[in-house]
C-alpha positions, 0 to 999 in steps of 0.5 A: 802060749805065746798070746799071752806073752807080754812084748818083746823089744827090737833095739837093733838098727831095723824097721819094724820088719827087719830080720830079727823082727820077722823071726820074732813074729815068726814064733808068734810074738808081738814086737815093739820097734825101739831102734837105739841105734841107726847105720848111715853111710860114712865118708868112704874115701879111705876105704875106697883107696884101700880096695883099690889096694887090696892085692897087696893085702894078705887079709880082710877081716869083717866083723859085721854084716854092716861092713861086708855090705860097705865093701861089696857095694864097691867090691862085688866080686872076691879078691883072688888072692887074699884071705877073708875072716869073718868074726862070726857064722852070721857075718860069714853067711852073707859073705858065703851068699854073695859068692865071697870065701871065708878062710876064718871064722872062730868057734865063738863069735867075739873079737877076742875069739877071732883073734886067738884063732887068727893066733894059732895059725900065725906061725903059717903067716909072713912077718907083717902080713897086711890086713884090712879092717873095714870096720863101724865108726865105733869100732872097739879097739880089740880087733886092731891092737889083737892084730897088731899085737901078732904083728900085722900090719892093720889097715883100719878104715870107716865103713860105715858110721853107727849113731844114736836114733830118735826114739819116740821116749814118750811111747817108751817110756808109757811102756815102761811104767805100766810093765808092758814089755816081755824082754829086751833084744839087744844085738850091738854094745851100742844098742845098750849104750844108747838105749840106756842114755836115751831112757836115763838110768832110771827108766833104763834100769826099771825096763830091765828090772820087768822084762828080761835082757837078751844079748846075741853074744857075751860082748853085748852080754858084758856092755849090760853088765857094765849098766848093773844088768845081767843077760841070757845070752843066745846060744849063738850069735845069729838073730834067729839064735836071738829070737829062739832064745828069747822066745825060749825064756819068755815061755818059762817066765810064762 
């Protein structure tokens, strides 16, 4: 069945054989590499002073694989004494893989979600616990003020810097006009941002109106809804969960 569907888009910060697009041509379909967004390293100096620190932190919470790869490359072994979050089971993995424990991961993996399970076991936690958050250039603020909120001390520092890629528009946009494209993957809030920047609202706005929207989670999911578009979101937030599920709707659409 899949031969006959149509094209599935790759936004995420990948080449043409990154993860999620292995897991795609792994059920059979055809990708188009579209990366609206790219990682590049970052001035570490703060982080760097930070992990130097990192005994008299309490926590250090990781909210993207993209992060955890900044720390361990200056951090390769685990701190002894210091608890590790994670705000999702992808996140948690890599970390596990490299022989890091995970103290924290939510049911659910958002920001929010993180921070309510770090809420209901704080009253086991000293007044002002420091915590470390090695986090994107374009971080949102929900970890930080949540954190800030149940009164820890948080330590924000770049990890890494997350920016708009060159995308070849032309060859998009020749996709977009003649309806060539199945569904579009979204992974980030920033992959959707920029991509709709990049294309124009129009053009952003025709993409999703031919092909569907699949977001990792209800934060990506919300960052379409904020553009006028709705999205099926994965059942959870892994890329393979992302690449079965699109694979899941094409085949109804089929």
């Amino acid at each position: 069945m899949s031969g006959a569907m149509r094209p599935v888009v790759v936004t995420r910060a990948e080449g043409s054989d990154g993860p999620l697009s292995r897991e795609l041509r792994g059920l059979g379909l055809t990708v188009l590499s579209w990366p609206a967004v790219s990682v590049v390293r970052a001035d570490t100096t703060a982080l760097e002073a930070a992990l130097a620190e990192l005994q008299s932190f309490g926590w250090v919470v990781f909210a993207s694989r993209h992060a955890v790869a900044a720390v361990l490359e200056r951090l390769p072994m685990p701190p002894a004494a210091v608890r590790v979050a994670a705000v999702g089971q992808a996140t948690a993995q890599v970390l596990r893989q490299r022989g890091w424990p995970v103290h924290l991961t939510p049911e659910e993996p958002s920001a929010a979600s993180l921070i309510a399970a770090f809420a209901r076991q704080w009253w086991a936690e000293e007044p002002g616990v420091k915590v470390l958050y090695p986090a994107s250039s374009r971080a949102l603020p929900t970890i930080a003020t949540g954190l800030r909120q149940l009164g820890a001390l948080v330590t924000q520092v770049e990890a890494y810097r997350t920016q708009a890629a060159s995308l070849d528009l032309d060859e998009c946009r020749a996709w977009i006009a003649r309806g060539g494209v199945g569904a579009v993957t979204f992974a980030s809030p920033s992959a959707v941002s920029e991509l709709a920047q990049a294309l124009g609202a129009a053009d952003f706005q025709r993409l999703l109106a031919e092909s569907a929207a699949v977001a990792i989670g209800r934060t990506t999911a919300a960052e379409l809804n904020a553009h006028g578009q709705e999205a099926v979101v994965a059942e959870s937030a892994t890329l393979h969960s992302l690449a079965v599920t699109t694979l899941r709707l094409l085949q109804t659409r089929a």
